[in-house]
N, C-alpha and C positions, 0 to 999 in steps of 0.2 A: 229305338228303332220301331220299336210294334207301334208308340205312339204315329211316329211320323207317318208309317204306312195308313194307320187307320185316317189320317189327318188327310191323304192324297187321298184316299178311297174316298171319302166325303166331298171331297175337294170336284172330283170326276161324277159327281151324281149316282155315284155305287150304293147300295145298303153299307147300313152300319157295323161295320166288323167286330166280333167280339174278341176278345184279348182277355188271355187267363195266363195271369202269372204267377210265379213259384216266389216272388219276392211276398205277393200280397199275404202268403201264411208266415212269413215273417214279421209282419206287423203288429205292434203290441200295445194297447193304451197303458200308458205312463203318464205320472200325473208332475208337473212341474213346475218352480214358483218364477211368477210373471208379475216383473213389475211395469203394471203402467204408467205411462206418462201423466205427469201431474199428482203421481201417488206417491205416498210415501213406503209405504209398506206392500212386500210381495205377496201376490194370493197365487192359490194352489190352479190352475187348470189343469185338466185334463187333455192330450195329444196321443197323436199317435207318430210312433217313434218303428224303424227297421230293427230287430235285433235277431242277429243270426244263431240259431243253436242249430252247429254240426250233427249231433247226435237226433236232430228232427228233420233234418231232409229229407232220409229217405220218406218217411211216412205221409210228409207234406207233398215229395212229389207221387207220393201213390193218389194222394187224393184231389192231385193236381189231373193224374190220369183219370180216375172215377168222375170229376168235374169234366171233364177235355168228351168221354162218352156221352154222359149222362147232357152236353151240349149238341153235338154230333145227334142223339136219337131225338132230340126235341123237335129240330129242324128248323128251330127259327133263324138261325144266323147263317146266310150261304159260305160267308169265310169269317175261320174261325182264326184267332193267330196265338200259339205258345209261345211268352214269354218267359224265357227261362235261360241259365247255361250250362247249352248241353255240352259239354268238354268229354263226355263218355259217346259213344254209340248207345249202348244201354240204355240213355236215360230217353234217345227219343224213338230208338225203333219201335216201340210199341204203339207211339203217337200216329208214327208214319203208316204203319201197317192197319192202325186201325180205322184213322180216313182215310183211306188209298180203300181198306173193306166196303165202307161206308159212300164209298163214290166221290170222295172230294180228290181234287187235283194236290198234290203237299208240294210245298215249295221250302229249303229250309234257306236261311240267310244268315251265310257266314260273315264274321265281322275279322278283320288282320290288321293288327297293331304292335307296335313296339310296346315295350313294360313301362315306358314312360306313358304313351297313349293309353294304354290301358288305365292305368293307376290316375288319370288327369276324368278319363268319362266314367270312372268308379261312380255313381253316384249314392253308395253306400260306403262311401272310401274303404274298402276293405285293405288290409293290411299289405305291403309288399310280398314279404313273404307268402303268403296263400295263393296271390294271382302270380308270382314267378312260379310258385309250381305248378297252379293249373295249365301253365304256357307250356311248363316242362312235358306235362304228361297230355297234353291234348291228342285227340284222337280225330285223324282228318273221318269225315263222313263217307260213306261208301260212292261210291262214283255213280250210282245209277239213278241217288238222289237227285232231283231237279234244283237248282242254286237260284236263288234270288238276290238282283245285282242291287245293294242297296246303295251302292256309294254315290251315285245324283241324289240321293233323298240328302244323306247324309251331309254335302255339299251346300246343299240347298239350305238346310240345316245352321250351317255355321256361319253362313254370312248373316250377318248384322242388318238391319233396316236401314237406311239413313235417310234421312227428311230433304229434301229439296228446296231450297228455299229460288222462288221465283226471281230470275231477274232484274233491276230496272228496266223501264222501256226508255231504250236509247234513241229514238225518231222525234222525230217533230212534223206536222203538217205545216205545210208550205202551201199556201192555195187548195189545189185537189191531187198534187205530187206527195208522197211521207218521203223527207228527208231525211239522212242519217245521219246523226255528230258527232263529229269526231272530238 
């Protein structure tokens, strides 16, 4: 979603929005064997791969907040977007309070899905179990919070391109009348 937001803000001639997310300190270079085509043999590369350790969130998202300020006091981005899931209040009232200090308008964008939709746009597939019970214990946002409607992006989103392929042209010139054929 931050993606497709930042993609319409570009889209509309807006500045570039910056997007700071809580996945990005879960990323970790891992090294991997790759076999190329036309090779026989796999060589090692180097990628980077998601991997979640529980026991590092909290600290990740503190330094997701230190980042989220430390952006806010620079002043080069007029909108900032956190990427993250906040299933606590906790995790973003500090966010909220500290651009809202700071003079930025906060907008948050709730997403509602069944445990099937969820588990299908996982794009870390995380486990059933862990997203049934973040479902279980979610915590709605306070009401004074301003909501961001994302579901046109989202929509916009899921349809597919499809290519058009032109016509024949069905007329014929007749003199200076175009006939049509049946």
């Amino acid at each position: 979603v931050a993606k497709l937001i930042k993609e319409k803000e570009l889209e509309h001639g807006a500045h570039t929005p910056r997007i700071l997310a809580l996945d990005d300190y879960f990323i970790t270079e891992v090294e991997v064997d790759e076999k190329l085509p036309g090779q026989t043999k796999a060589k090692k590369v180097k990628t980077e791969k998601f991997v979640y350790e529980e026991e590092m969130e909290d600290a990740y998202r503190s330094s997701l907040l230190k980042a989220f300020n430390k952006t806010l006091s620079d002043g080069f981005f007029p909108m900032v977007i956190v990427d993250a899931i906040n299933d606590k209040t906790m995790y973003f009232d500090q966010f909220w309070s500290d651009a809202k200090h700071k003079g930025f308008e906060v907008y948050i964008a709730e997403l509602h899905g069944e445990l099937s939709q969820c588990l299908e746009r996982s794009s870390h597939k995380r486990p059933k179990k862990d997203v049934e019970k973040m479902l279980k214990d979610w915590e709605k946002a306070p009401v004074y919070y301003k909501r961001l409607d994302v579901s046109a992006l989202l929509q916009d989103a899921a349809i597919n391109d499809v290519e058009m392929e032109e016509a024949p042209d069905t007329t014929s010139v007749v003199g200076d009348e175009k006939k049509k054929e049946e």
